[in-house]
N, C-alpha and C positions, 0 to 999 in steps of 0.2 A: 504494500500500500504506500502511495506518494505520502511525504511529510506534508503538513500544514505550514503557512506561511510562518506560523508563530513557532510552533516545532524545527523549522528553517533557521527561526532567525535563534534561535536557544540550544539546539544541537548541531553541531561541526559531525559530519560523517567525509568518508574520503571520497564522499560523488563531491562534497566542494573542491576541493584538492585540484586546479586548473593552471597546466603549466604557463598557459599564456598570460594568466596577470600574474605567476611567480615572477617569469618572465618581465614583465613590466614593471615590476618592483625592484628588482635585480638590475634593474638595466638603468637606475637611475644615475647621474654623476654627481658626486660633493661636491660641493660648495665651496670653496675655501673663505669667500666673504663670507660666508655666513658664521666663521669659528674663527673669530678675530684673534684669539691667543693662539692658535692654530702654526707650528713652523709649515706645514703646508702637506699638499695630499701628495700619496702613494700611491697607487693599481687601487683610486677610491676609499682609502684607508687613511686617515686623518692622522699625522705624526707630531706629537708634539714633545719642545726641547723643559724637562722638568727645571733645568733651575730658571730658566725662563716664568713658570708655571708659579714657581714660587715666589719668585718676584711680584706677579701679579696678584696673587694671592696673600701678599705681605700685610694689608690693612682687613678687615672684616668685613667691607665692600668690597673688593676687589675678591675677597675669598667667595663671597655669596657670587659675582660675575661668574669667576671663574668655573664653580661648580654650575651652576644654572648652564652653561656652555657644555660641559661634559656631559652632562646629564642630559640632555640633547642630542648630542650626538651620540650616546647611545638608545636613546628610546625612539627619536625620528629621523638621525641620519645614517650613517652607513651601521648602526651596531659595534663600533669599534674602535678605539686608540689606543696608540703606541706611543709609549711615555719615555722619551730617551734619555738615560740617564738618572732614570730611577732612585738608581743607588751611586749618589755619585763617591763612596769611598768603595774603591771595593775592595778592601781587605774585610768590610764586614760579610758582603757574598760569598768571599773566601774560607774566611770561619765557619761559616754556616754551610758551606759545602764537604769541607772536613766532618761535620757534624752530621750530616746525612749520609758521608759514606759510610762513617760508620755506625751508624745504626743501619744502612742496609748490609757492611759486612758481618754486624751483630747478626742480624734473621739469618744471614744465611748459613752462620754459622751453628746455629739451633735449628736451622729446620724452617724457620719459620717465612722465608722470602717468599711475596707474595706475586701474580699474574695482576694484570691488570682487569679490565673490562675486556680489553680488545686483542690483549696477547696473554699467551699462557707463563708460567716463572718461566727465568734463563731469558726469553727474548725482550723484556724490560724490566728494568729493576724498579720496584713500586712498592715505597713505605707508607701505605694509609695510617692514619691518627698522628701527621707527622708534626703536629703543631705541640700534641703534649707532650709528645715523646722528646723535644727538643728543648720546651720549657721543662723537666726534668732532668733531666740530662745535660743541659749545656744552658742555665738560665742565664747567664750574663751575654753570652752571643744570641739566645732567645732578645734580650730586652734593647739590644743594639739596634739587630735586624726587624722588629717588630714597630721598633721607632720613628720609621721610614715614614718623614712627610706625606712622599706623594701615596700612597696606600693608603693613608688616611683621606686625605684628600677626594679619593675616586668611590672611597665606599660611603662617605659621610654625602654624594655630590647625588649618589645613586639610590642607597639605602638609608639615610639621615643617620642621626645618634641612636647608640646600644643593640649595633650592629654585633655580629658576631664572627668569629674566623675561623676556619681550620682548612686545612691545606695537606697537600699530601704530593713528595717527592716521586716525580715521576724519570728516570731514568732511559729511553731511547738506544739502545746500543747499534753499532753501526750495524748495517744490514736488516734492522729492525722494520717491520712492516708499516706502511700506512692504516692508521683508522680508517674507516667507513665514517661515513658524513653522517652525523647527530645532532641534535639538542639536546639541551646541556638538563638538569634538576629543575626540577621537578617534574613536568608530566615529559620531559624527552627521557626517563629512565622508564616510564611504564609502556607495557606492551600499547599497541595499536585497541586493541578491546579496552583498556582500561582509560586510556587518553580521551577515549571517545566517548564513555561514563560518563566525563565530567561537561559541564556547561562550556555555550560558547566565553560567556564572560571569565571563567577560570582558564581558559586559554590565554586570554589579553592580561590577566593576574599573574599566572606562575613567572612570567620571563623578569617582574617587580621587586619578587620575592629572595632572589638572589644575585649576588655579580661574580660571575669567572675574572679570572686574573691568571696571569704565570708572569713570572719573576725569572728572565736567563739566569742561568748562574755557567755559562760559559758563549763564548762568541756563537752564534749559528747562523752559518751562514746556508745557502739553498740546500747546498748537498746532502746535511747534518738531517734535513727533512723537519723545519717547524710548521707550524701548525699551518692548516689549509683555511681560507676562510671565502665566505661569499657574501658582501658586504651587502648593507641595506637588507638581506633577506629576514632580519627577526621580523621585518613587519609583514610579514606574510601570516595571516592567524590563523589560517589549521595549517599551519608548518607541523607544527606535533603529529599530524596525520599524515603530512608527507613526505617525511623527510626518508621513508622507507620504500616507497615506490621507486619503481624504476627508471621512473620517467626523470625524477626529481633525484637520483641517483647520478644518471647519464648530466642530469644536465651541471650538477655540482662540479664532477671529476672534468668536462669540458669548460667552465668557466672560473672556476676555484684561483684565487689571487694565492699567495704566499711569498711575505716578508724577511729578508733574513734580521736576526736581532744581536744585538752587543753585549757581553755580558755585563750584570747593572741595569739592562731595561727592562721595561715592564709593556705587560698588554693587558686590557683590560678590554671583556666584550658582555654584551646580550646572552643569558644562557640561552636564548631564543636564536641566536644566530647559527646557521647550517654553516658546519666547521669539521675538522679533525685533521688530526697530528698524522704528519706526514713523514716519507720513507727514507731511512736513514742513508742515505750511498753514499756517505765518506765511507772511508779508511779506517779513522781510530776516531772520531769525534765520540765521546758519547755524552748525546744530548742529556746535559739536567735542566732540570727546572721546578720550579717552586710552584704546586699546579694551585693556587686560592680558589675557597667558595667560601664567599662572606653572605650571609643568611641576615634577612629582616631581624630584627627582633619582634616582630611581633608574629611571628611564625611558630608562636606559643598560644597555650591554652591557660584560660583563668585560672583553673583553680588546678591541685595537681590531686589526683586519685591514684588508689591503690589497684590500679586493671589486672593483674594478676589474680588476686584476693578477689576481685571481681568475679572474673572469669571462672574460678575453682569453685567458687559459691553457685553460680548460675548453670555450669555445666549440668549437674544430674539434670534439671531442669530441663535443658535441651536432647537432649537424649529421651525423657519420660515421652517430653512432649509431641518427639520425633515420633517413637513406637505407638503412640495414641492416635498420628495423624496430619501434623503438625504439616503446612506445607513450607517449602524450600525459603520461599522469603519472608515468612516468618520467622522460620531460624535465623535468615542472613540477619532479619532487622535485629532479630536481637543479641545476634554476635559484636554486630555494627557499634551497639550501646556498649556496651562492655568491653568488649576487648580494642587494645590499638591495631588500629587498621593502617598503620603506615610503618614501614620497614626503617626510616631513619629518623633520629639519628642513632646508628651503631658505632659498636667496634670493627673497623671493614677488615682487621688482621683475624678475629674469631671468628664473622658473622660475615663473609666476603660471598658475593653475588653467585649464584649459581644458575647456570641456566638463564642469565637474561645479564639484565643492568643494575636489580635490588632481589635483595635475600630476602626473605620471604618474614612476613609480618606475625605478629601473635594471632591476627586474624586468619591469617590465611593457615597458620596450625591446628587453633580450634575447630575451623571449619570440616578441616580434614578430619579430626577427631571425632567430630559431631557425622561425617558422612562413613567413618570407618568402623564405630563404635566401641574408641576406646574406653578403656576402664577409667574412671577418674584418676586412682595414683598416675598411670602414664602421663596422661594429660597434665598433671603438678609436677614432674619431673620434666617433663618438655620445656614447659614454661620456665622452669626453673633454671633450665640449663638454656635457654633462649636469652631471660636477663642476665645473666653470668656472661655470656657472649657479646650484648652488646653492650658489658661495661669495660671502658678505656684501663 
């Protein structure tokens, strides 16, 4: 049955999905008058020189300009800038790169070295929870590197005040594969069926609720393979629905820009932007970088509950209920109430993605429990061993 006009305009399915206005959204050019702090555009890609930035940004007006500009240019111009010179000492990148090798030659030496999303371990070296692990470990090169004006600057320009950070070392070794073109957290980690669940207006939400960043922490130039991107396309709003077709596949890998960067810089983009990390063909480069995802703060809940306790109290219940008759979305609704239905935040070194882009939620274990008929102890030992896994 055809959707209604109002069903149209409230659900995003992939019949919206039309390469021809991707097309025409992709195909627009920057402006450079229009990003007056701007040193000037790249392949469409907005470059700008940080101590420049800071400069401009030296009084409380000029802070407010300058972010109002940023913030712009990621929500309605190309999705993306490149902040050069980021870090302008970089003995502090240097530090902090010592510090991530070794805590990647820690895990590997336990066991513990993780695959990423898009490669399995051995083909990149990937320390998720790298932000505690480092404030631990090395808190005085933590509070140098974390000090970093312009990082402040782009999440407070994006996300305002009591924003949040964590970050996780992404390694590249030579010969290492290119990504597959994505969007970035929140609805580009959920399957196709689940992206398409949510409302049209929580498509135009998710790309608000976060900002990517990466931080060189060595020179990369084309060969080293950074990151792929295709500007202006976050504004494309069922991008979530189509950044997996083929059409929109074909058309990334034929028009895809890519930047080389200076160790010290930084980029910061749209997790709405169709992107991914590209193919190493040096020699011996291996790419690091400092991958950021700085989250809202208000991507919390008012009060905080005990969902577990929840869950182990209301289970017999679902079970009775099921055997009595119960239909399927009655269960779901009242899984939905009780238990957390979203996979992050985890520990991604315990609780690391399987089968997709997110580990699987307490909801989606009970659900299984409630469709398998487990016995309640299992069910409290699952759960039990689920929080245990995604504490840091």
């Amino acid at each position: 049955m055809p959707r209604t006009d109002a069903e149209a305009r409230t659900w995003l399915s992939q019949d919206d999905c039309s390469l021809a206005e991707f097309r025409s959204l992709v195909g627009q050019r920057t402006d450079p008058h229009e990003y007056p702090s701007a040193q000037g555009v790249e392949q469409n890609v907005l470059r700008y020189d940080s101590d420049r930035l800071r400069d401009l940004a030296g009084t409380a007006e000029g802070r407010r300009s300058v972010q109002a500009e940023l913030s712009r240019a990621l929500l309605d111009g190309p999705g993306i800038v490149v902040l050069q010179r980021a870090f302008t000492d970089l003995t502090v990148v240097d530090r902090a790169s010592d510090a991530f090798r070794a805590l990647i030659e820690e895990e590997r030496a336990t066991g513990a070295a993780r695959g990423d999303h898009f490669a399995k371990p051995g083909a990149n070296d990937r320390v998720w929870n790298a932000l505690d692990k480092m404030a631990v470990r090395a808190p005085e090169v933590f509070a140098d590197y974390y000090a970093n004006d312009i990082l402040a600057l782009l999440a407070e320009a994006w996300l305002g005040p009591g924003y949040q950070v964590t970050s996780q070392i992404n390694v590249v070794n030579p010969g290492g594969a290119a990504q597959s073109v994505h969007r970035d957290y929140h609805l580009g980690f959920l399957s196709q069926e689940r992206a398409a669940a949510y409302p049209a207006h929580v498509h135009r939400l998710s790309p608000v609720l976060t900002l990517q960043g990466a931080v060189a922490h060595c020179d990369m130039p084309v060969e080293s393979g950074p990151t792929l991107y295709l500007p202006h396309s976050q504004k494309y709003v069922p991008g979530y629905l189509a950044w997996r077709r083929p059409e929109f596949i074909a058309y990334f890998d034929a028009h895809h820009i890519q930047l080389p960067l200076a160790k010290g810089d930084a980029v910061f983009f749209n997790p709405a932007l169709f992107h991914a990390a590209g193919h190493n063909r040096s020699a011996d480069n291996k790419r690091m970088a400092n991958l950021l995802q700085i989250s809202s703060a208000f991507g919390r809940a008012m009060e905080t509950v005990d969902r577990e306790a929840m869950v182990n109290a209301v289970f017999p219940v679902l079970l009775r209920r099921k055997a009595e008759g119960a239909d399927e979305q009655w269960l779901h609704n009242v899984v939905a109430a009780c238990a957390e239905g979203y996979p992050f935040p985890t520990n991604l070194d315990l609780d690391p993605p399987v089968g997709g882009l997110a580990p699987l939620s307490q909801a989606d274990t009970v659900r299984q429990a409630v469709a398998e008929g487990w016995a309640p102890e299992r069910l409290r030992q699952e759960l039990h061993a689920g929080a245990k896994r995604r504490q840091s």
